[in-house]
MOPAC internal coordinates of N, CA, C and O (Angstrom, degrees):
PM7 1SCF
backbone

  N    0.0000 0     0.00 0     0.00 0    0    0    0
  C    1.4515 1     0.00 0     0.00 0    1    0    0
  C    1.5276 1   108.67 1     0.00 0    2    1    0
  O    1.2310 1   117.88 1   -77.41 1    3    2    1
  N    1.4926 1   121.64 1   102.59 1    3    2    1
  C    1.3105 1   118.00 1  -169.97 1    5    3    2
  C    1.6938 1   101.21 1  -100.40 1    6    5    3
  O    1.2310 1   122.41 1   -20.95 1    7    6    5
  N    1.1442 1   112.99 1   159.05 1    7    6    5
  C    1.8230 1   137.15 1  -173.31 1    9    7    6
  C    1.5621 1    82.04 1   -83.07 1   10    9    7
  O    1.2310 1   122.75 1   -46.19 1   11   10    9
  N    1.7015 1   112.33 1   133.81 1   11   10    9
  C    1.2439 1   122.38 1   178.48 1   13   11   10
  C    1.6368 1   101.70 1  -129.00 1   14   13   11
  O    1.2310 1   113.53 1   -72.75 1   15   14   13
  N    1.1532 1   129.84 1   107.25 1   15   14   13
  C    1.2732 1   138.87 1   161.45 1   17   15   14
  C    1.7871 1    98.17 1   -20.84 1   18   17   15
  O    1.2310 1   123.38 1   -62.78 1   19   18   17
  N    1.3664 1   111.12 1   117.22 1   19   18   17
  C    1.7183 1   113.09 1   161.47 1   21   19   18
  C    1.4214 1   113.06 1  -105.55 1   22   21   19
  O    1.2310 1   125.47 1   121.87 1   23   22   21
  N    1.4969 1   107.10 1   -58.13 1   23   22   21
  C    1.2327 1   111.85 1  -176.15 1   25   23   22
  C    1.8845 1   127.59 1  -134.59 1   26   25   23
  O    1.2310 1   122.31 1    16.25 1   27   26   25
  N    1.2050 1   113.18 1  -163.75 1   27   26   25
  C    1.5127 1   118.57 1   163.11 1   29   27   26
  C    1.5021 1   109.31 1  -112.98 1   30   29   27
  O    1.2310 1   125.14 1   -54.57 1   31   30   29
  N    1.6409 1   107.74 1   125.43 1   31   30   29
  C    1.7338 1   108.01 1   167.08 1   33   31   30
  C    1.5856 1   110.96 1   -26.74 1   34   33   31
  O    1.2310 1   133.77 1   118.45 1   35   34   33
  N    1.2313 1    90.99 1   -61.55 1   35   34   33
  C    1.9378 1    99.62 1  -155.50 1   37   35   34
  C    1.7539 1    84.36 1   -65.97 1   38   37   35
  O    1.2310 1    99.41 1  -166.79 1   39   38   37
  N    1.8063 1   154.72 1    13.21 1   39   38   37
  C    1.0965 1   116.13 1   128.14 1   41   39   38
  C    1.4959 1   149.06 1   -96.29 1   42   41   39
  O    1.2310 1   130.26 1  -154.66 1   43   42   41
  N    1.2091 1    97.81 1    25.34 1   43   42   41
  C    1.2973 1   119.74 1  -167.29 1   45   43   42
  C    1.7142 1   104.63 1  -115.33 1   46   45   43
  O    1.2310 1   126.91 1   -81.08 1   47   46   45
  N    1.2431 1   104.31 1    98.92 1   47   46   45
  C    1.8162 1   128.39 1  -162.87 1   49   47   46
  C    1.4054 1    97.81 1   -73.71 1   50   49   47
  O    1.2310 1   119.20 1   -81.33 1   51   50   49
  N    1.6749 1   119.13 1    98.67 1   51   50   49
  C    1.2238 1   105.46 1   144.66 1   53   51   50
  C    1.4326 1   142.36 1    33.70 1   54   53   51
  O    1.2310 1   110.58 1   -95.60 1   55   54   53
  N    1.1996 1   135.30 1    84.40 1   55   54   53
  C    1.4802 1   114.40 1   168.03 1   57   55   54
  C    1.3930 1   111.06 1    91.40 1   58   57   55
  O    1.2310 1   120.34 1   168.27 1   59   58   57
  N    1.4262 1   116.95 1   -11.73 1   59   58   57
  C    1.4335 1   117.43 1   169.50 1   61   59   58
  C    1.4201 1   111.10 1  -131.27 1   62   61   59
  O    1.2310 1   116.97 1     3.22 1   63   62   61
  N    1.3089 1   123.38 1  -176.78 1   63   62   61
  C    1.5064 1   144.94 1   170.35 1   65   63   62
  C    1.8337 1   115.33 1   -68.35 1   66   65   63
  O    1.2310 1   121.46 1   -67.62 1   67   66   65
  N    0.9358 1   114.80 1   112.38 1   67   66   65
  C    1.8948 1   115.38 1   143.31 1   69   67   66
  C    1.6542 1   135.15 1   -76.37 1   70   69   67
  O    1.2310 1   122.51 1   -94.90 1   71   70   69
  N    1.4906 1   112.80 1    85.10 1   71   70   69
  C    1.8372 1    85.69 1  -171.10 1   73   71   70
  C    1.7548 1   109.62 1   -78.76 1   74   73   71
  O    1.2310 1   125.69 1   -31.14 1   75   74   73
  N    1.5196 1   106.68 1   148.86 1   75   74   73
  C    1.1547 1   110.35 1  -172.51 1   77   75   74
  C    1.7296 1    92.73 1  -124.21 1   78   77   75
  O    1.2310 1   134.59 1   -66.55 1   79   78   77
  N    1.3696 1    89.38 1   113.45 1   79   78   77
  C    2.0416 1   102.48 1   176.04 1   81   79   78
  C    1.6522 1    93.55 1   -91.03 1   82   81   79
  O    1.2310 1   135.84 1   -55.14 1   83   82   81
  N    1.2954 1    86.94 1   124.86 1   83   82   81
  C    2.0571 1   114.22 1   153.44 1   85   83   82
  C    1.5482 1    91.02 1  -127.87 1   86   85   83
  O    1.2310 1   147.75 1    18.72 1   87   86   85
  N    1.6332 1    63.60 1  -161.28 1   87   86   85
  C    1.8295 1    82.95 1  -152.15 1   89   87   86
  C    1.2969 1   137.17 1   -84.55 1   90   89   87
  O    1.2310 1   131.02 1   143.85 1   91   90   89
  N    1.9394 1    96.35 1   -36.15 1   91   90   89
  C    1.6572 1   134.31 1   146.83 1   93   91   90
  C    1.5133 1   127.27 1   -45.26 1   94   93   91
  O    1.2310 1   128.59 1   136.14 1   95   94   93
  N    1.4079 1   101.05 1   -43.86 1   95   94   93
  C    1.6977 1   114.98 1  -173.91 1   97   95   94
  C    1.4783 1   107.64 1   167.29 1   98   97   95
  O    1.2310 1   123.24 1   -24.55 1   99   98   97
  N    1.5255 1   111.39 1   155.45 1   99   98   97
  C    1.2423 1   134.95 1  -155.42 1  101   99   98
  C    1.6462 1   101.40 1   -91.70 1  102  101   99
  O    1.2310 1   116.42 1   -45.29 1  103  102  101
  N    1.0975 1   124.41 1   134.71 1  103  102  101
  C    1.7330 1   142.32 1  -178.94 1  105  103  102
  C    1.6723 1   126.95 1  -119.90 1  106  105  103
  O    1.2310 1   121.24 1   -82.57 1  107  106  105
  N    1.3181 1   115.24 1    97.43 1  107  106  105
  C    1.4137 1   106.41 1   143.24 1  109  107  106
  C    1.1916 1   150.65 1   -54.91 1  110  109  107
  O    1.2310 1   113.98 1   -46.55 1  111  110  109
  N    1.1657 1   128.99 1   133.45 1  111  110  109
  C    1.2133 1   122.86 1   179.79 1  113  111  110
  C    1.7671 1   105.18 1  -142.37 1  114  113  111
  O    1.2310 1   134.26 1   -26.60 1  115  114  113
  N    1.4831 1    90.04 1   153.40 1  115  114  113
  C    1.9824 1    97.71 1  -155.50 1  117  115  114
  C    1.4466 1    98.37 1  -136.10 1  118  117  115
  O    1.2310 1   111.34 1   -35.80 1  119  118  117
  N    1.1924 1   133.91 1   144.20 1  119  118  117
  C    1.3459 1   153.74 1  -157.13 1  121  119  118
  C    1.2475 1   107.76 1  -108.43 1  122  121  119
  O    1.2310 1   101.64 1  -131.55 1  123  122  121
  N    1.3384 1   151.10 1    48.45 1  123  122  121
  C    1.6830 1   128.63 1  -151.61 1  125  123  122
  C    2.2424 1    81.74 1  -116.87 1  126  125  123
  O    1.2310 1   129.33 1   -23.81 1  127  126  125
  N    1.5658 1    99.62 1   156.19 1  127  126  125
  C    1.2215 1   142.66 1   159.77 1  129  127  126
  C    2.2078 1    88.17 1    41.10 1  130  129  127
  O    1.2310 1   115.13 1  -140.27 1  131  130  129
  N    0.9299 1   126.85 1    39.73 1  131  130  129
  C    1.7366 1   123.46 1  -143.83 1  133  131  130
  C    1.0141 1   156.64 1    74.15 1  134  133  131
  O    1.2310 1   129.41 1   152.99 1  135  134  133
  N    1.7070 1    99.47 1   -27.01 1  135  134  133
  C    1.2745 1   109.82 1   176.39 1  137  135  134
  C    1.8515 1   107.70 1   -82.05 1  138  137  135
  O    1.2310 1   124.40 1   -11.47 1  139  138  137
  N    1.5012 1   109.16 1   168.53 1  139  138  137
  C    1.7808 1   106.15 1   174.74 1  141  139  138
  C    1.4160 1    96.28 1  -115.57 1  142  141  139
  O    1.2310 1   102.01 1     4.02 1  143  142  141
  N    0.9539 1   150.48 1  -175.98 1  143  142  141
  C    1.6979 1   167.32 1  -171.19 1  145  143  142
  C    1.2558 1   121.41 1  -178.36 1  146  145  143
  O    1.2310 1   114.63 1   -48.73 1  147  146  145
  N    1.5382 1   127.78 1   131.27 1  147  146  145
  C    1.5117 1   128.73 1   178.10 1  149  147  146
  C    1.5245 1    96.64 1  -132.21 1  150  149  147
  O    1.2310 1   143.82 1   -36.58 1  151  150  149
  N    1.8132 1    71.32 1   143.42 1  151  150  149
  C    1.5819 1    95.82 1  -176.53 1  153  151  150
  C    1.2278 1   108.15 1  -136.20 1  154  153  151
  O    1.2310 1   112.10 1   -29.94 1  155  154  153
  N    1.3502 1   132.50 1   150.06 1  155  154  153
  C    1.6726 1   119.32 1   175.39 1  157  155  154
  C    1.4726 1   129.55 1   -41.50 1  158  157  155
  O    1.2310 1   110.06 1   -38.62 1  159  158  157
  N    1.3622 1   136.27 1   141.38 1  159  158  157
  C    1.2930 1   115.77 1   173.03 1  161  159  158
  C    1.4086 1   147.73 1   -81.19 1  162  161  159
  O    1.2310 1   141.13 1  -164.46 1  163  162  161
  N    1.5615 1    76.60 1    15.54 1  163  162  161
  C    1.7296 1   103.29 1  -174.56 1  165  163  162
  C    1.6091 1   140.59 1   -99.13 1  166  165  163
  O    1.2310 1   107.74 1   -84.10 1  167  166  165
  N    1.2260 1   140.48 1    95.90 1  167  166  165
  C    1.2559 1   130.20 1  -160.64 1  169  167  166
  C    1.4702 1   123.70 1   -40.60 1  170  169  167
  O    1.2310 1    97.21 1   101.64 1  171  170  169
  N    0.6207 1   158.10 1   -78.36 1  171  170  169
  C    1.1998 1   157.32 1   121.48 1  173  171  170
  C    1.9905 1   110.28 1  -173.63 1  174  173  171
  O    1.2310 1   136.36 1   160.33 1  175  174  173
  N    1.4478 1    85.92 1   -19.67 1  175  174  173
  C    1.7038 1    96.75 1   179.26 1  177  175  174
  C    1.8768 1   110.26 1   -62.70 1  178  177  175
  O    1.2310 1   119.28 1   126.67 1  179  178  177
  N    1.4551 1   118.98 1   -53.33 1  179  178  177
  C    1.0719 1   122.09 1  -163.61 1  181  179  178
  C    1.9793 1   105.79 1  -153.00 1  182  181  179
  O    1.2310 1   124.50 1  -171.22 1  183  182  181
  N    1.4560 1   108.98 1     8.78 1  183  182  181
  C    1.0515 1   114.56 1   179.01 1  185  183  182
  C    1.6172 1   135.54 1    70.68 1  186  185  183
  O    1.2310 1   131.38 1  -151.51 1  187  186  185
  N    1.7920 1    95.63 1    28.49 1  187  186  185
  C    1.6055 1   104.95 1   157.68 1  189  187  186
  C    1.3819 1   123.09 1   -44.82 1  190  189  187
  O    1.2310 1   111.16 1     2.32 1  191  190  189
  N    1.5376 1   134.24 1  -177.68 1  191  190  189
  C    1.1762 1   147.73 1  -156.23 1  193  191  190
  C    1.9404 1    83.13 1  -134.81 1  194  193  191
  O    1.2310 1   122.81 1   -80.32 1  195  194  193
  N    1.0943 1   112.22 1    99.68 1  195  194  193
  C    1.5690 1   118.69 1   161.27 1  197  195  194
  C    1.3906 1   126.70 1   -37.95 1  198  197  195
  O    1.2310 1   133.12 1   117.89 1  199  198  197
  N    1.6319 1    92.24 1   -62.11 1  199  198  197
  C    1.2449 1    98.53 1  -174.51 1  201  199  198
  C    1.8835 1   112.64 1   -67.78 1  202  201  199
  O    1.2310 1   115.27 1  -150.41 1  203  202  201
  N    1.3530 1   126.58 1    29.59 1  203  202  201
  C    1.5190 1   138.76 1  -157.90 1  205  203  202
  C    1.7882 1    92.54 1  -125.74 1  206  205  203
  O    1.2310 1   127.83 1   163.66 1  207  206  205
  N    1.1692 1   102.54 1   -16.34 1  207  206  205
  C    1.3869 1   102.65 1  -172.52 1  209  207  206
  C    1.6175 1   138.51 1   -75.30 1  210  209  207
  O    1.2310 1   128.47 1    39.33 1  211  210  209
  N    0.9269 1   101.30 1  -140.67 1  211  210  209
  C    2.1563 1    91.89 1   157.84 1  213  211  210
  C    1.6914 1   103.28 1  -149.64 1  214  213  211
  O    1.2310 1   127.97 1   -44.90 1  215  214  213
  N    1.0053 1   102.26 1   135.10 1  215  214  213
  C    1.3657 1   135.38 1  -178.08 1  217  215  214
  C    1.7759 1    96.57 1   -62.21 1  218  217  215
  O    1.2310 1   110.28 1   -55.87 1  219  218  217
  N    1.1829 1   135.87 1   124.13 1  219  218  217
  C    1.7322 1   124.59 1   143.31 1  221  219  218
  C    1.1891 1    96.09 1  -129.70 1  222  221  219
  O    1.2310 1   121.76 1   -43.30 1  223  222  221
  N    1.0298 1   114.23 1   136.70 1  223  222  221
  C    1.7851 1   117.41 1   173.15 1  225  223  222
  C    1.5271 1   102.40 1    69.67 1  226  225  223
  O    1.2310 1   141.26 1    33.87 1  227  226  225
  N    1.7262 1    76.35 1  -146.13 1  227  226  225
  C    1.5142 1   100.57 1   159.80 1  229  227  226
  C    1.2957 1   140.51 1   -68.45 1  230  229  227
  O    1.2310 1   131.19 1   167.46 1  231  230  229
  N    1.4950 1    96.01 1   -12.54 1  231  230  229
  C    1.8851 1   118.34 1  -157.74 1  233  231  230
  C    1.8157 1    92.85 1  -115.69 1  234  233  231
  O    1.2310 1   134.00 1   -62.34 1  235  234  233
  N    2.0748 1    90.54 1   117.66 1  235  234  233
  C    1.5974 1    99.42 1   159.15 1  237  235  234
  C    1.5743 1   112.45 1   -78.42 1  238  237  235
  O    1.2310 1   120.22 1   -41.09 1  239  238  237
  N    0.9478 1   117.18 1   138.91 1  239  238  237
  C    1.7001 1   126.10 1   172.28 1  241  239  238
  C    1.6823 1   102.81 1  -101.09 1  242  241  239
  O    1.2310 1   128.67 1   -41.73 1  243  242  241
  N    1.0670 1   100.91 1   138.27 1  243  242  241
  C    1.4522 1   121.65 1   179.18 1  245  243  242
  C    1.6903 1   116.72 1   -68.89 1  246  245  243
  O    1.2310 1   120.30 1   -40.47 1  247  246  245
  N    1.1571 1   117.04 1   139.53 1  247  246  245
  C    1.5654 1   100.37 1  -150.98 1  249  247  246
  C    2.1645 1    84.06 1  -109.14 1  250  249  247
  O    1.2310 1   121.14 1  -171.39 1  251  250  249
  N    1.3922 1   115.43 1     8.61 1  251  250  249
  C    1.5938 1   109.34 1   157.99 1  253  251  250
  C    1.1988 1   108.08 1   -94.60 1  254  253  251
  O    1.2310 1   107.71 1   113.97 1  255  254  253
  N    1.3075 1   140.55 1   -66.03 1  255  254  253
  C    1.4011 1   142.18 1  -126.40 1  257  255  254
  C    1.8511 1   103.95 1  -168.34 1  258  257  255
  O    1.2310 1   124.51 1  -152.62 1  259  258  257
  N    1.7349 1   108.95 1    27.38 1  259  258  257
  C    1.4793 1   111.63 1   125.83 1  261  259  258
  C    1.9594 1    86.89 1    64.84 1  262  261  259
  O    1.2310 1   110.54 1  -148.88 1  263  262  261
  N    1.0589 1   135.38 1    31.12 1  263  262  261
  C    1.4509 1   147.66 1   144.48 1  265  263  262
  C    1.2375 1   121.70 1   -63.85 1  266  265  263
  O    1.2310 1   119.10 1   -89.49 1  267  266  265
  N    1.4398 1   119.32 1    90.51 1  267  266  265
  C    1.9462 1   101.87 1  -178.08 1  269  267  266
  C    1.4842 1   110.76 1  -102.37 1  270  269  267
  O    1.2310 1   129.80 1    -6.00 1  271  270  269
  N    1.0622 1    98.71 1   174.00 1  271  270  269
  C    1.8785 1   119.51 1   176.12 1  273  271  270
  C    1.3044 1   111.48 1  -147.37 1  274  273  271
  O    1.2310 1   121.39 1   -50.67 1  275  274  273
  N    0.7704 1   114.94 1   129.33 1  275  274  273
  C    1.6546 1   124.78 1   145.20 1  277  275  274
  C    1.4154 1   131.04 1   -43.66 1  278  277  275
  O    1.2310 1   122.45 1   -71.70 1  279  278  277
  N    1.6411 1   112.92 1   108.30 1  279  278  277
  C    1.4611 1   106.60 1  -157.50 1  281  279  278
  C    1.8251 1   113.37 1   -89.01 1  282  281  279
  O    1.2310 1   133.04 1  -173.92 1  283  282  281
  N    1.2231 1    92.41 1     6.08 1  283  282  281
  C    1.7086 1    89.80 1   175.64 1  285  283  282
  C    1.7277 1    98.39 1   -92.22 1  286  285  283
  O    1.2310 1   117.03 1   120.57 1  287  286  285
  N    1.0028 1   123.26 1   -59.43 1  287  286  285
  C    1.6414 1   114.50 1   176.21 1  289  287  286
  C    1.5469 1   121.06 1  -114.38 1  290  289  287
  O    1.2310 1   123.70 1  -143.08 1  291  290  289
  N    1.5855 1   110.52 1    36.92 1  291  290  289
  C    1.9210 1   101.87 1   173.77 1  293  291  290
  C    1.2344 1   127.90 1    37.03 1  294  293  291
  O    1.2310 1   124.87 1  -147.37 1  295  294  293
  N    1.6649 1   108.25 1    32.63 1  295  294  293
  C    1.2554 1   107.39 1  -179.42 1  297  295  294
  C    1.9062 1    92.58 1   -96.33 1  298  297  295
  O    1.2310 1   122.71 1    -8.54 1  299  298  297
  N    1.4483 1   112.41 1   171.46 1  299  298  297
  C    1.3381 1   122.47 1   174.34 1  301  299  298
  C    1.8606 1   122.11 1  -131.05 1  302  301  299
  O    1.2310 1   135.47 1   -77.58 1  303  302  301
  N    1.7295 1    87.66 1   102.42 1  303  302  301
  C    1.7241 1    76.41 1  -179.88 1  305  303  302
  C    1.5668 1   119.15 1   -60.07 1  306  305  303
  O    1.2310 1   108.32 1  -158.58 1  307  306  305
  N    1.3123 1   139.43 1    21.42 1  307  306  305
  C    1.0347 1   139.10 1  -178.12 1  309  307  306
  C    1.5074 1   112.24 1  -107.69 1  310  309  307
  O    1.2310 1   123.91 1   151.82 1  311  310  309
  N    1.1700 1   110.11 1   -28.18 1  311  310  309
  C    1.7901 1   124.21 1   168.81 1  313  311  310
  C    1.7559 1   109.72 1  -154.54 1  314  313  311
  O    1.2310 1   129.33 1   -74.61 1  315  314  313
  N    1.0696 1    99.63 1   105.39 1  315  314  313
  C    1.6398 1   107.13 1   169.12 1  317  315  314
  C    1.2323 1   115.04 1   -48.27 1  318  317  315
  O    1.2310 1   113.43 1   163.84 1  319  318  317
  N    1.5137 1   130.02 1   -16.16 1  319  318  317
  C    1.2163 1   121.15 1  -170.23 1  321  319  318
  C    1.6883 1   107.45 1  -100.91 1  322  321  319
  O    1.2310 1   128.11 1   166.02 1  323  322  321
  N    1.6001 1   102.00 1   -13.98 1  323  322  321
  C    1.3368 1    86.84 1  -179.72 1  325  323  322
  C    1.5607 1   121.58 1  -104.94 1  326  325  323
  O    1.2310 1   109.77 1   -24.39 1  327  326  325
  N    1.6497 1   136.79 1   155.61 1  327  326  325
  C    1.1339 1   118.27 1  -159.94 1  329  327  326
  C    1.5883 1    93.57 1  -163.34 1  330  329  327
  O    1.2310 1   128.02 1   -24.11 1  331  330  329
  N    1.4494 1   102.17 1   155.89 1  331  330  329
  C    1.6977 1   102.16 1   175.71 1  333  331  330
  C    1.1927 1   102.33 1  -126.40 1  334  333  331
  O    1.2310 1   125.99 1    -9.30 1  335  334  333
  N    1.7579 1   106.10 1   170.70 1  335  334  333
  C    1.4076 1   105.67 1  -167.11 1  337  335  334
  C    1.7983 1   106.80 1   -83.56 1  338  337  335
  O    1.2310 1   134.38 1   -25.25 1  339  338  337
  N    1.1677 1    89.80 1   154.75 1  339  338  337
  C    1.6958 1   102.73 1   171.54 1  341  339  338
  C    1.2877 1    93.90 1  -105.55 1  342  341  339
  O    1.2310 1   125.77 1     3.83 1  343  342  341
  N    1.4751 1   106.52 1  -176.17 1  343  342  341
  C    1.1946 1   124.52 1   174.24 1  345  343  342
  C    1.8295 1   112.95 1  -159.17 1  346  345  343
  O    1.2310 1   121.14 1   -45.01 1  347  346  345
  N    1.4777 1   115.43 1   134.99 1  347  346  345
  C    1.4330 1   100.39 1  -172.07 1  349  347  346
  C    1.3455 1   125.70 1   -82.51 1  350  349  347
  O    1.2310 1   117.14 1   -28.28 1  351  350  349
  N    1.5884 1   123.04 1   151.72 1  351  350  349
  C    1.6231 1   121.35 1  -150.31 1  353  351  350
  C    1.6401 1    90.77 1  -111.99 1  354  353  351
  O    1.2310 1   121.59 1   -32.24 1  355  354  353
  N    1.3199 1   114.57 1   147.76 1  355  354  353
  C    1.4168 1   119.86 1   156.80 1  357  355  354
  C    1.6863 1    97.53 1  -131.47 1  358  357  355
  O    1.2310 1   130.14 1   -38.31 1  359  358  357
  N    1.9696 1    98.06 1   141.69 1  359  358  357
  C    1.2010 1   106.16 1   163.16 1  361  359  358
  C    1.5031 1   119.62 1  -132.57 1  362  361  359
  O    1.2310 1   126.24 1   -47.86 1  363  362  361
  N    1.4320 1   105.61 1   132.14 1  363  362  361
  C    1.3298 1   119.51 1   175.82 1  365  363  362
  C    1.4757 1   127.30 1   -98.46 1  366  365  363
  O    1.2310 1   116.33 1  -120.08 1  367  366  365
  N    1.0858 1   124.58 1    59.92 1  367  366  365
  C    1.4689 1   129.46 1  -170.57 1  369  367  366
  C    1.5786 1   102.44 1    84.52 1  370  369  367
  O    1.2310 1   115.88 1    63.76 1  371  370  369
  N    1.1689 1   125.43 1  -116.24 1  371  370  369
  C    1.3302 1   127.71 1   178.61 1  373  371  370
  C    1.7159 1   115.36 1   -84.63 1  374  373  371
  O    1.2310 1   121.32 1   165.98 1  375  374  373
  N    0.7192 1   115.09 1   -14.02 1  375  374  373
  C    1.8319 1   123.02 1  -169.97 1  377  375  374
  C    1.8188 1    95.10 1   -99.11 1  378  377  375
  O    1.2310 1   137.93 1   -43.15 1  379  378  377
  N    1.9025 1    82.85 1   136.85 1  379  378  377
  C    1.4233 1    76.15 1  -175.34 1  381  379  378
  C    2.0471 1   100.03 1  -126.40 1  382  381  379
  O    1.2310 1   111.61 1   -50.20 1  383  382  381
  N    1.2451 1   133.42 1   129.80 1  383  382  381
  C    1.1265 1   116.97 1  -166.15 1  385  383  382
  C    1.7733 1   104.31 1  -130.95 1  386  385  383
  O    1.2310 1   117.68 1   -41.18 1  387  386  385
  N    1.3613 1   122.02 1   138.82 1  387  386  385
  C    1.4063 1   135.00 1  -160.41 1  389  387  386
  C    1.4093 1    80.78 1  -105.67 1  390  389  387
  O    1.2310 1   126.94 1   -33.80 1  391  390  389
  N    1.9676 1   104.25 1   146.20 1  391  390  389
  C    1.0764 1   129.69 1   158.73 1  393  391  390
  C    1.7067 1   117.62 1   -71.68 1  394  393  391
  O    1.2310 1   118.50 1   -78.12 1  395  394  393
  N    1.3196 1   120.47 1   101.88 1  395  394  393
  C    1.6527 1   105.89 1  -155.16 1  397  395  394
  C    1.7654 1   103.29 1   -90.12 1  398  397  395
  O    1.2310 1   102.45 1   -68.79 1  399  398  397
  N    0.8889 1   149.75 1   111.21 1  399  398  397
  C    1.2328 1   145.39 1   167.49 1  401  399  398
  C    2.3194 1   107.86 1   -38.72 1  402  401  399
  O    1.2310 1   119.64 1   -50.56 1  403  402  401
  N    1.3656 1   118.30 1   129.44 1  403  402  401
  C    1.1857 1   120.79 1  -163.78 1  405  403  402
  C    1.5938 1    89.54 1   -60.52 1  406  405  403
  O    1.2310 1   114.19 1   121.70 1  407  406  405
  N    0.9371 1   128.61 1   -58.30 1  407  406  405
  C    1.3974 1   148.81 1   169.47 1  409  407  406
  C    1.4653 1   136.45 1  -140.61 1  410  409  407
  O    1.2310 1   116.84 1   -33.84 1  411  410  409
  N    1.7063 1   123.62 1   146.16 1  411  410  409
  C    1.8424 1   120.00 1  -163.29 1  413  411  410
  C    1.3937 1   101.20 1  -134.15 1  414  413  411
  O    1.2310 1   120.10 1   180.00 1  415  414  413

């Protein structure tokens, strides 16, 4: 599973979502306190676009039907059982590159 360059810090705005389209599957990525984090871009309820949502905290909210997670580990204070995938971030100065799984 190799680290694939997605994006640049400085495009990923503060306080909100970046979606980053490949080819496999669609990626968020979130800007909080310096660090960046990716998470799938997919709701998992009915298949919103995450990164469409609003940022509070730590937790993306779903921009259909108001579903959040926690974007450092896809956990959901709304059901413990449900969770989305993350994915791990490396940053190199400005370049930011996700650990991509070959396939899930």
């Amino acid at each position: 599973m190799p680290f694939v360059p997605v994006a640049k810090v400085s495009d990923i705005p503060p306080g909100s979502a970046l979606l980053v389209e490949m080819k496999e599957r669609d990626i968020a990525l979130y800007y909080l306190d310096g660090q960046v984090y990716a998470t799938t871009d997919l709701c998992p309820h009915q298949g919103a676009s995450l990164s469409g949502g609003t940022l509070n905290g730590e937790k993306i909210v779903c921009p259909w039907h108001q579903w959040c997670f926690n974007v450092k580990d896809g956990s959901s204070p709304m059901n413990p059982r449900l969770k989305i995938k993350t994915y791990e971030v490396k940053q190199e100065g400005d370049q930011v590159f996700v650990m991509v799984p070959d396939s899930e």
